[in-house]
N, C-alpha and C positions, 0 to 999 in steps of 0.2 A: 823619127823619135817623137816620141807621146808631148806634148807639150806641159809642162810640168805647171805652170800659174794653174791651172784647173786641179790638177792634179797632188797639188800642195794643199788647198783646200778642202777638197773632199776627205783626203787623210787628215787632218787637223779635225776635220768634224768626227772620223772615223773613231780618231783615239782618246776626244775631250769627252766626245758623247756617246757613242757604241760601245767601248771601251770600260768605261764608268758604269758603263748597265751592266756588265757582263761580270766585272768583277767584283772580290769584297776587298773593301777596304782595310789594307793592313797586309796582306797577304803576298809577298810578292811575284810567288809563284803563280797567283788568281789574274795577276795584272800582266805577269808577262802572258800567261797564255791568253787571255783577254785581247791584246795588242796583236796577238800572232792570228787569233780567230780575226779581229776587225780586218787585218789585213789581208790577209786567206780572201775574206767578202770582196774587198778591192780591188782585189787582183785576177779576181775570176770576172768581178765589173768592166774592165780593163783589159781584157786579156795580155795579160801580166804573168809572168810566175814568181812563185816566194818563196824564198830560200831563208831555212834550211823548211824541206819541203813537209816533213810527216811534223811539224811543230816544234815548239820552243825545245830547247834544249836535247834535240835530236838531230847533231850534226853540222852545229853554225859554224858559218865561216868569215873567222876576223869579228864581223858586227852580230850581231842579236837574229837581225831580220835584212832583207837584203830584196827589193822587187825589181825584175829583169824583164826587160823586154828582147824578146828573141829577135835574132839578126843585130840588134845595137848593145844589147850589153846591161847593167846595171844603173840605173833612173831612179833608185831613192834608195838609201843608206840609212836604218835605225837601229838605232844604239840605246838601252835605256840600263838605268842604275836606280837601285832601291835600294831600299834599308842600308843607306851610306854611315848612318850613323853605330853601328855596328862594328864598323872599320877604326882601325885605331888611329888615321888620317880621315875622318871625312870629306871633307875637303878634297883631299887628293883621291879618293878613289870616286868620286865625280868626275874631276879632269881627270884621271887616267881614263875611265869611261868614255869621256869626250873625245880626247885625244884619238881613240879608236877610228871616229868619221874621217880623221884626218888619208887615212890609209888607204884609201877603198877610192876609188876616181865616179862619181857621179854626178847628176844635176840636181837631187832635192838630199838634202842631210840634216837628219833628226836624231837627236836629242833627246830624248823622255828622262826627267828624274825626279825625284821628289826632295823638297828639303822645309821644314816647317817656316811658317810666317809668309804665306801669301798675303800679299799687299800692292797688287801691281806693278812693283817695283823689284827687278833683279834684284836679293844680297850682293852687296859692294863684291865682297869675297869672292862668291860665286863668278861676278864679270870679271874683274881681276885677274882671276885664273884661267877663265876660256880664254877671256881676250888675249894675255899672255902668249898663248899656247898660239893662238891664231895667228899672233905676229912673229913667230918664228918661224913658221909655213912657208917653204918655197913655193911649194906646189897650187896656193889659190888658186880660183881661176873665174871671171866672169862670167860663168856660164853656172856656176855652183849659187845653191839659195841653201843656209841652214835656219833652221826651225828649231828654239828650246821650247818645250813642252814641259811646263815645271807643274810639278803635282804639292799641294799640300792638303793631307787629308781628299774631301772629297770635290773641292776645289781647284780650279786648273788655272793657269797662264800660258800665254801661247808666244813668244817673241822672234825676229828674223834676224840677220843678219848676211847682205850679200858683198862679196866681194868687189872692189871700185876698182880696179884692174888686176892683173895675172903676176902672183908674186907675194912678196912679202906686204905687209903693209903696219903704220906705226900703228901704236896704242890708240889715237885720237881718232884713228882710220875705225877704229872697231868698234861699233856701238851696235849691240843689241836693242832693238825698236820694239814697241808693242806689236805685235800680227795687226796687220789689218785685213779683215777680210775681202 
């Protein structure tokens, strides 16, 4: 298995900054394929493969984008959600988004979505509801690192969250941290 602390990084530069070049703002269809080409590059860096293979919206399974390493299986799980406010739950159709990485068994799990008012700081709402979702989780597991990648406008945040054992864990257990690179 690939070691994933390396490989956590280089995808975080991949989709704050490759990502952001490639797309326009506003679009969400720009940014999803934006995310699919960063990672396409990645994965060929890597010898890796990315599912769903011909691009976005050709084929996905369960998650958005999916990078597999042959003979071991799947090594990073991305999920992303846009124009949430369009939905007549914003809010919930973020965490239903989220909820998705829940599904899928790997070692790196991303996140991308955008919600206005970047300010370094998660919306209370926003961790509330991941967190939530996180503590009802049988399946954690130490071995799991997630990554929010929150987008406002042309502006990024990047935050972690890893699991302190295999299992469930309380509310207090779940804090979202700034990335540190």
């Amino acid at each position: 298995m690939k070691t994933t602390e390396n490989l956590a990084s280089t995808l975080v530069n991949a989709i704050t900054v490759d990502a952001r070049k490639r797309a326009k703002i506003g679009s969400s269809r720009d940014w999803t394929q934006a995310i699919w080409d960063s990672l396409k590059n990645l994965a060929e860096e890597r010898n890796l493969t990315i599912y769903p293979k011909e691009g976005p919206y050709k084929g996905e399974y369960h998650l958005d984008f999916t990078l597999w390493e042959e003979g071991f299986g799947p090594i990073v799980g991305v999920e992303s959600q846009w124009l949430h406010w369009r939905q007549k739950d914003p809010l919930d159709s973020v965490g239903w988004a989220f909820d998705k990485l829940q599904g899928i068994k790997c070692d790196l799990k991303v996140f991308i979505f955008d919600w206005d008012g970047l300010n370094a700081k998660l919306p209370a709402k926003i961790v509330r509801r991941l967190r939530d979702s996180m503590c009802e989780y049988q399946m954690n597991s130490l071995s799991e690192h997630y990554l929010l990648i929150w987008f406002s406008g042309s502006d990024s945040e990047v935050f972690e969250w890893r699991p302190i054992r295999t299992g469930k864990h309380s509310p207090r257990e779940v804090t979202f941290s700034p990335w540190k690179k």
